[in-house]
C-alpha positions as CSV (number, residue, x, y, z in Angstrom):
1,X,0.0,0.0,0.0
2,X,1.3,3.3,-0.5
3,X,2.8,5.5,2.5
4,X,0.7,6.9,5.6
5,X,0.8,8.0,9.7
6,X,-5.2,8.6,18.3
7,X,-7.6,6.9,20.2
8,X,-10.4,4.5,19.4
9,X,-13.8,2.6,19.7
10,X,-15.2,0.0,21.4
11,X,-17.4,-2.7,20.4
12,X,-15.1,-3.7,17.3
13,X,-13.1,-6.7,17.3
14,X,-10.5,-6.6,14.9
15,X,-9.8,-9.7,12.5
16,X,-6.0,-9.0,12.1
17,X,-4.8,-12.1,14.9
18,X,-3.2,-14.1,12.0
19,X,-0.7,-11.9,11.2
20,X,0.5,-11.5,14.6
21,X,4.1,-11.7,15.1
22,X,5.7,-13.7,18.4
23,X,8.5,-12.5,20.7
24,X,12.6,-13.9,19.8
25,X,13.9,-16.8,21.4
26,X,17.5,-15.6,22.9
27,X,20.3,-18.5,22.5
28,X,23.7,-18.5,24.4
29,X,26.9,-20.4,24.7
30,X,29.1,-22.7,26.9
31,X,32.7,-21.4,27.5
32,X,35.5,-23.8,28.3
33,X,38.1,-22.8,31.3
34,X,41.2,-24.8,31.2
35,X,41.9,-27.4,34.2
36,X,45.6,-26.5,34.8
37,X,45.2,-23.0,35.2
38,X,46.2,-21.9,38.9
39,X,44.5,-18.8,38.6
40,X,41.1,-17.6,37.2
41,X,40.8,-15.2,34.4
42,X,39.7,-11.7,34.8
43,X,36.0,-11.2,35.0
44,X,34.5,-9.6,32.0
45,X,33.4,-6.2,32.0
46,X,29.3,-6.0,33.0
47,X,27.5,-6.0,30.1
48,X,25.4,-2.3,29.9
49,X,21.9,-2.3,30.5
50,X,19.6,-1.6,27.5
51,X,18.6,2.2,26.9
52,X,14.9,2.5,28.8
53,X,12.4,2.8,26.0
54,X,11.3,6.3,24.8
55,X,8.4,7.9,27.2
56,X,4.8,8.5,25.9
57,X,4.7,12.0,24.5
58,X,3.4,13.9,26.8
59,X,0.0,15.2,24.6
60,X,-0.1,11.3,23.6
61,X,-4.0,10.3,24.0
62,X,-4.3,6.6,23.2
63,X,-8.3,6.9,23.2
64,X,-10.9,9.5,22.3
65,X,-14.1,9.1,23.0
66,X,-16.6,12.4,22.0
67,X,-20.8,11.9,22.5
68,X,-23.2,14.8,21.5
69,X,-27.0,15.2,19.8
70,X,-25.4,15.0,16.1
71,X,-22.4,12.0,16.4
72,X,-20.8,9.8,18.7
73,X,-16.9,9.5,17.6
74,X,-14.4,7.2,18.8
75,X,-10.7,6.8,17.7
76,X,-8.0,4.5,19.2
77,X,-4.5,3.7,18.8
78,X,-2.1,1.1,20.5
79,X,-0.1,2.7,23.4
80,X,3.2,1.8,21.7
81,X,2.5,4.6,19.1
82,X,3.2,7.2,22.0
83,X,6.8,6.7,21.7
84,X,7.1,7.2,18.3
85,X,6.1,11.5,18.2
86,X,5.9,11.7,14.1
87,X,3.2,8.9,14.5
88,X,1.7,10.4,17.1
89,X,1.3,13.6,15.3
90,X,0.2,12.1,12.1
91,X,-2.5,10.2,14.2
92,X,-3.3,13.4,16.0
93,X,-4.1,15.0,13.3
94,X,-6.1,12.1,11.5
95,X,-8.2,11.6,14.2
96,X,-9.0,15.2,14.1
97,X,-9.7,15.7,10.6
98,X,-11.9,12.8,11.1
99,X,-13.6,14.0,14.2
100,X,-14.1,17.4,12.3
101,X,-15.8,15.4,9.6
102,X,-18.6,13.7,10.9
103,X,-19.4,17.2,13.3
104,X,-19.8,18.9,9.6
105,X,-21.5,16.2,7.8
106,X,-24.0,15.0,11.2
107,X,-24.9,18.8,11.1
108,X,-25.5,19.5,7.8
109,X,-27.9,16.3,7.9
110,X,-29.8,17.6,11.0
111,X,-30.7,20.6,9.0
112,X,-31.5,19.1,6.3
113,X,-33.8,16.6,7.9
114,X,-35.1,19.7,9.5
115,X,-35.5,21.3,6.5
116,X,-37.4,18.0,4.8
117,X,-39.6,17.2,7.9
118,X,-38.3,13.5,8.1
119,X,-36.2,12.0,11.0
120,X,-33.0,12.8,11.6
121,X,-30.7,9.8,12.7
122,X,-27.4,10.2,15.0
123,X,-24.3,9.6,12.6
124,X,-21.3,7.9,13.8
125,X,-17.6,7.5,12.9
126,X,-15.4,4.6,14.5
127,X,-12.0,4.0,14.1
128,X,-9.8,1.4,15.9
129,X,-6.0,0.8,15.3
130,X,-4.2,-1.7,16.5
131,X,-0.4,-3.4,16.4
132,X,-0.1,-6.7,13.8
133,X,3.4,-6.8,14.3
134,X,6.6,-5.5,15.5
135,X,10.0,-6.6,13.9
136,X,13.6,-4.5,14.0
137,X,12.6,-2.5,10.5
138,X,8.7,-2.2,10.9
139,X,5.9,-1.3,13.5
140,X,3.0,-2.7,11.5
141,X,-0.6,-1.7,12.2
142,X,-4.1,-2.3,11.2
143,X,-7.5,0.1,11.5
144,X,-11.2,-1.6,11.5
145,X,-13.7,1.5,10.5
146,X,-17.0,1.8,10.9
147,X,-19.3,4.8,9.5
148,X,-23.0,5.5,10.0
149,X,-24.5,8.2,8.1
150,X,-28.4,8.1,8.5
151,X,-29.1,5.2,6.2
152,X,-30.4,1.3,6.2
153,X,-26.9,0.5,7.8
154,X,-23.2,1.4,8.5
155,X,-20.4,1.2,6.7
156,X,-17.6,-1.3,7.8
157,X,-13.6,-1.0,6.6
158,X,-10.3,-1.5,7.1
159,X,-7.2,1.0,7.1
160,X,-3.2,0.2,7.6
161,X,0.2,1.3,8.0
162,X,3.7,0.5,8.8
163,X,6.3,2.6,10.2
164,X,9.7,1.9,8.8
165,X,12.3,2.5,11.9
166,X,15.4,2.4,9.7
167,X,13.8,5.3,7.8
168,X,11.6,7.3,10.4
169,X,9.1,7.1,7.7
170,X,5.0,6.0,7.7
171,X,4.2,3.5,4.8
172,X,1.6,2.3,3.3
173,X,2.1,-1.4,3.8
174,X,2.1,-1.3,-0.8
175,X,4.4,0.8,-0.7
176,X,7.3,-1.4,-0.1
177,X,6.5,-3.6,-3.2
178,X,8.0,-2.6,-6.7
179,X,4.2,-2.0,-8.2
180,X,0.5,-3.2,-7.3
181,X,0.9,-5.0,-10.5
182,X,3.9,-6.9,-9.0
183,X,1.9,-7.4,-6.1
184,X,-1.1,-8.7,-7.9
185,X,1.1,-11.3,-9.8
186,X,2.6,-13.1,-6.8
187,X,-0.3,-13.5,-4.6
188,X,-3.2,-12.9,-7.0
189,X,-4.0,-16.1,-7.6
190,X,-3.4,-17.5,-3.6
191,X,-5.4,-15.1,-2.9
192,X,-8.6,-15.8,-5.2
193,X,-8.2,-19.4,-4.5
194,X,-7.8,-18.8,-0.6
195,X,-10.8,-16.3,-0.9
196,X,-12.9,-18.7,-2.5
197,X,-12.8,-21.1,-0.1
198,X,-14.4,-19.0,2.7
199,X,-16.6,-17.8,0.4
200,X,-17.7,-21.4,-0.7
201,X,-18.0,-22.4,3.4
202,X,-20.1,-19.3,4.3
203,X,-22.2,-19.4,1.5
204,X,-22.5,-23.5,2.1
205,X,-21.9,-24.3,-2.1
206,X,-18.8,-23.4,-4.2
207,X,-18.2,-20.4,-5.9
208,X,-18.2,-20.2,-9.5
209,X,-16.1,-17.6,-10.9
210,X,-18.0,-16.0,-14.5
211,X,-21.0,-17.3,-14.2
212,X,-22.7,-13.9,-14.6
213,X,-22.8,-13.0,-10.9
214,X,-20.2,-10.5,-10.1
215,X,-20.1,-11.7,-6.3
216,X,-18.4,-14.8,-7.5
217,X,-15.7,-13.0,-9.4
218,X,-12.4,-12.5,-7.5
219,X,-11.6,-8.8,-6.6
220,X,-7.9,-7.0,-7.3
221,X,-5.7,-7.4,-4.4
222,X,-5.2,-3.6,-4.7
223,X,-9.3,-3.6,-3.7
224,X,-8.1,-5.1,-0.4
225,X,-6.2,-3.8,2.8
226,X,-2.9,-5.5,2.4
227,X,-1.4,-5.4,5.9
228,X,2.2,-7.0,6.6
229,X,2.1,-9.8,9.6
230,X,5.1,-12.1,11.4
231,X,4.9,-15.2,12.8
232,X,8.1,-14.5,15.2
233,X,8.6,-11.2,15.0
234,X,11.5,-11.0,13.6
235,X,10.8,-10.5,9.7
236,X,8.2,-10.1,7.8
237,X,7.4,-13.8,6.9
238,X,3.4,-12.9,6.5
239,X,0.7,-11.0,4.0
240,X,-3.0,-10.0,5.3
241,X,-5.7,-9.4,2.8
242,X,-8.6,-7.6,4.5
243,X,-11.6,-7.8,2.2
244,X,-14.7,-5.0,3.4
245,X,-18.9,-5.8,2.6
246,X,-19.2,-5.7,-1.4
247,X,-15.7,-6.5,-2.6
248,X,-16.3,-9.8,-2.7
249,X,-20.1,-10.8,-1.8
250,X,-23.0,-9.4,-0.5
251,X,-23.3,-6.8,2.7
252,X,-24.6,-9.8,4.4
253,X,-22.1,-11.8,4.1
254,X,-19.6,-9.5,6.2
255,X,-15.8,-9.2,5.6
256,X,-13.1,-11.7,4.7
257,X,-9.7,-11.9,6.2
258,X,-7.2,-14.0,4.6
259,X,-3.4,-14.3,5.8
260,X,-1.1,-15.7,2.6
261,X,2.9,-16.8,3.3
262,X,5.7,-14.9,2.1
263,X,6.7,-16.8,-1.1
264,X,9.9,-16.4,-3.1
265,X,7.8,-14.9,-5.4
266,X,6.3,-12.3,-2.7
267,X,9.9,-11.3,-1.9
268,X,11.3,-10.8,-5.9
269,X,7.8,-8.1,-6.0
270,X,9.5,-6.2,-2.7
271,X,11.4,-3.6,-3.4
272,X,15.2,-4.0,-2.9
273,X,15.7,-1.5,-0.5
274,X,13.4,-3.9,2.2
275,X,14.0,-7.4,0.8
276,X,15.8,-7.6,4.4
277,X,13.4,-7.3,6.4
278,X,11.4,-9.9,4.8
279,X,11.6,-13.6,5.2
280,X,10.0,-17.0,2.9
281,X,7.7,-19.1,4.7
282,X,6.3,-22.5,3.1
């Protein structure tokens, strides 16, 4: 995905656990003193203790929570994002554009309603981040959205980012591939086969891809939320398709969420400069 950048809502249970990375696994080593030696060697120096890890801002707000007649808003981050303060001013300002965006649009809608003598109907904006994975190069996170503007029902979806340490730089999680069409080719068709198999379960027969209904066909990758995932937290070793109501079935059928390995072919479509930072799995 292509590059990006506090505080969020409850109720939302985010679908991102399978790309979850684990912790490292420290290894050490035996050392060998010789029998005949009359005396013992010098003790080695104390090893320093690691650097505390960077405070919170101090304006950091990990949830926001506002309630009035027009909108209830909620935005959340993870607390970890506190000690990084170009993310936390990237979020800070998303979360207020956003905020600032449903107080416009939730008035303008109680006027109109006003206007048109028909019921007006609270809107609401909810957006939850949260950490898939941590590894040395990138702080990866994910976003489940939900919007309600006055209608038959809300509107569900997905956001995500990664924050490349090396660089001090927000990415979109595509943005570290050579091109979407690079993308498409290596996991295009895992993905289409992978997505057709939930589809097939939840709609209890198997999908047919162009027989006419366009809820059978197979969506772009780049109509997904690509999120990058580890299984040990060391490299990136996983890929996480998030696929929102209507991209590949009916609203009733909800979202899909699809985690794919890293293949060799995955890691020729990332660009050089990361290649490092990713690992094959499978």
């Amino acid at each position: 995905m292509r590059k990006l950048g506090i505080s969020m809502a409850g109720g939302l249970t985010l679908v991102l656990a399978a790309c979850n990375g684990g912790g490292d696994t420290a290894t050490t080593g035996n050392a060998g003193t010789p029998a005949d030696t009359a005396t013992a060697p010098p003790a080695a120096p104390p090893t320093p203790a690691a650097p505390p890890a960077p405070a919170a801002a101090p304006d950091f707000t990990a949830k926001t929570t506002t309630k009035t007649d027009d909108y209830d808003f909620t935005y959340a981050i993870p607390a970890e994002v506190g000690r990084i303060p170009a993310l936390v001013q990237w979020f800070t300002a998303d979360r207020d554009k956003a905020q600032a965006s449903v107080a416009r649009d939730a008035a303008g809608f109680r006027k109109e309603a006003a206007a048109n003598d028909f019921p007006f109907r609270k809107y609401e904006s909810t957006t939850a981040w949260k950490r898939v994975t941590s590894t040395p190069r990138f702080l990866s996170l994910s976003a489940e959205t939900y919007d309600y503007t006055g209608g038959a029902h809300g509107s569900p979806g997905f956001r995500s980012l990664v924050w490349d340490r090396q660089a001090s730089e927000r990415l979109e999680p595509t943005a570290v591939f050579i091109s979407q069409a690079a993308i498409q080719q290596a996991i295009g068709a895992a993905f289409c086969d992978a997505l057709d198999v939930q589809r097939g379960k939840r709609r209890g027969t198997p999908v047919v891809r162009g027989n006419g209904d366009s809820f059978n066909d197979c969506p772009k990758v780049s109509e997904t939320t690509l999120i990058l995932g580890s299984s040990d937290g060391r490299a990136i070793d996983r890929i996480g398709l998030l696929v929102g109501p209507y991209v590949a079935g009916a609203y009733a059928e909800g979202s899909y969420d699809l985690t794919l390995p890293v293949t060799p072919a995955v890691l020729r479509a990332v660009k050089p400069a990361y290649r490092d930072a990713f690992a094959t799995r499978g």
